[in-house]
N, C-alpha and C positions, 0 to 999 in steps of 0.2 A: 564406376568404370568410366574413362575415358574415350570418350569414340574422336576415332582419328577423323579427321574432316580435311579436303582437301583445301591447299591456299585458293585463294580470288585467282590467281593465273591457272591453276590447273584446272578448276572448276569451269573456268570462262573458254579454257581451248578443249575442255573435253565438249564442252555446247556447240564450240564451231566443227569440231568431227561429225559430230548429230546433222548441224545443219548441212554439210560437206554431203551426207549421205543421199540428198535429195538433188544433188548436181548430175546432170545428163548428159554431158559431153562425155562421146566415147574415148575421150582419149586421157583424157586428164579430170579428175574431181576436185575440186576448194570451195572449202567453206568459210563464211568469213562473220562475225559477228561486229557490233557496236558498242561498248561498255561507258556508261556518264552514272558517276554515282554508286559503283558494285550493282547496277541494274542494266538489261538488256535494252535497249533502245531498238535496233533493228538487227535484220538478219538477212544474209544473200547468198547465194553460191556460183556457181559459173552454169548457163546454160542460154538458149533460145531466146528472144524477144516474148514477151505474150502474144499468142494468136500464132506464132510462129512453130512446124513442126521443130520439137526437139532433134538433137542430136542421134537420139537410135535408132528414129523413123526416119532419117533422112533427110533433115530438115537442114545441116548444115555439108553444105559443099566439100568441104574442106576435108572435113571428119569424117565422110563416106571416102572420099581418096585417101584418105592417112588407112583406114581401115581395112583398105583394099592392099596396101600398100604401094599404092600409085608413084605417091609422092613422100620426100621425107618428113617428119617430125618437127622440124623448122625451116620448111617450107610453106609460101602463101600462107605467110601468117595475116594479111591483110584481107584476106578470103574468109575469115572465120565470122561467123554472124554472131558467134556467139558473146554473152557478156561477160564481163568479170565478176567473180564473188564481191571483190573491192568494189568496182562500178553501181552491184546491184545492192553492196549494202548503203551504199551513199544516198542509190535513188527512194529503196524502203525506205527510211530516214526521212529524205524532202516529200515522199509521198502522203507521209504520214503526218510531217510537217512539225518533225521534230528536229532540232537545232544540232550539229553534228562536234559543233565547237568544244575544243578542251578534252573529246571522246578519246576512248582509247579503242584500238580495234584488235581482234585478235582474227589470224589468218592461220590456216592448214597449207599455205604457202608463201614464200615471200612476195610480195607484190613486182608485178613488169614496170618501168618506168612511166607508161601512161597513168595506170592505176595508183602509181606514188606522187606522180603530180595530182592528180586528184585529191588523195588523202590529204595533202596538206593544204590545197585550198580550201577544204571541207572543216577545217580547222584542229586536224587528229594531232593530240599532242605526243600520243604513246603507239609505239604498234609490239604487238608480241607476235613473232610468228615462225614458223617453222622454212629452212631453208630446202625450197624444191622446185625452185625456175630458175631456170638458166641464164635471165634475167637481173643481173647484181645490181646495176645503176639504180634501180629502184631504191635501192638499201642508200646505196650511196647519196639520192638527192633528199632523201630522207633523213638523214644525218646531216647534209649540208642546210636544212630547213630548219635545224633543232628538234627535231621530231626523237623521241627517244623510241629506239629500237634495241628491243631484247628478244634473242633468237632461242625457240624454243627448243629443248634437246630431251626432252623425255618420248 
């Protein structure tokens, strides 16, 4: 008998959903994983600094007004304390003191332009990821860097 087994991409962005799951930001969840080898290297989602309250307690300014419906949804985006899945899988990674070069990452969103200059200093050669920020130049500086981006659609 034949057991179906999913590819290395479905396999690796169902991990980044998992990780997605533990993101605290009330407004928006992403998860984001590191792949070097078909092996996990690190893993991050979007939420609070350490030591910092999360998002549901209050901890981020921004997301209690979005919540309340203060303010709009792309509004004081500059206000937000919180990190990016992309940002905190880079810093897992140099925390850990593992090399990020030639990695591939896979995202439960596409990355914001800050987060895409990062990936490609970080040396990501591949990104998989699913289109859900409003945010496109990220794709775009990402492609202009060589970086192969394939958008997931399952």
């Amino acid at each position: 008998m034949k057991i179906k087994r999913p590819s290395w991409d479905e396999y690796f962005m169902m991990m980044a959903e998992v990780v997605m799951k533990r993101a605290d930001c009330t407004r928006r969840q992403v998860g984001a994983i590191i792949i070097k080898d078909n092996r996990i290297v690190a893993t991050g989602y979007n939420g609070t600094p350490l030591k910092i309250k999360n998002c549901s307690e209050g901890g981020c300014i921004r997301c209690k007004k979005r919540d309340k419906k203060q303010i709009e949804w792309f509004e004081y985006e500059e206000s937000c304390i919180c990190i990016h899945a992309e940002q905190n899988v880079i810093i897992q990674a140099s925390y850990l003191g593992t090399s990020t070069k030639d990695s591939t990452v896979y995202s439960t969103s596409n990355p914001c332009s800050t987060c895409a200059k990062m990936l490609i200093n970080a040396g990501v050669i591949r990104l998989v990821c699913k289109k859900a920020h409003h945010d496109l130049e990220g794709i775009n500086l990402l492609k202009k860097a060589g970086v192969i981006v394939t958008e997931w659609k399952k």
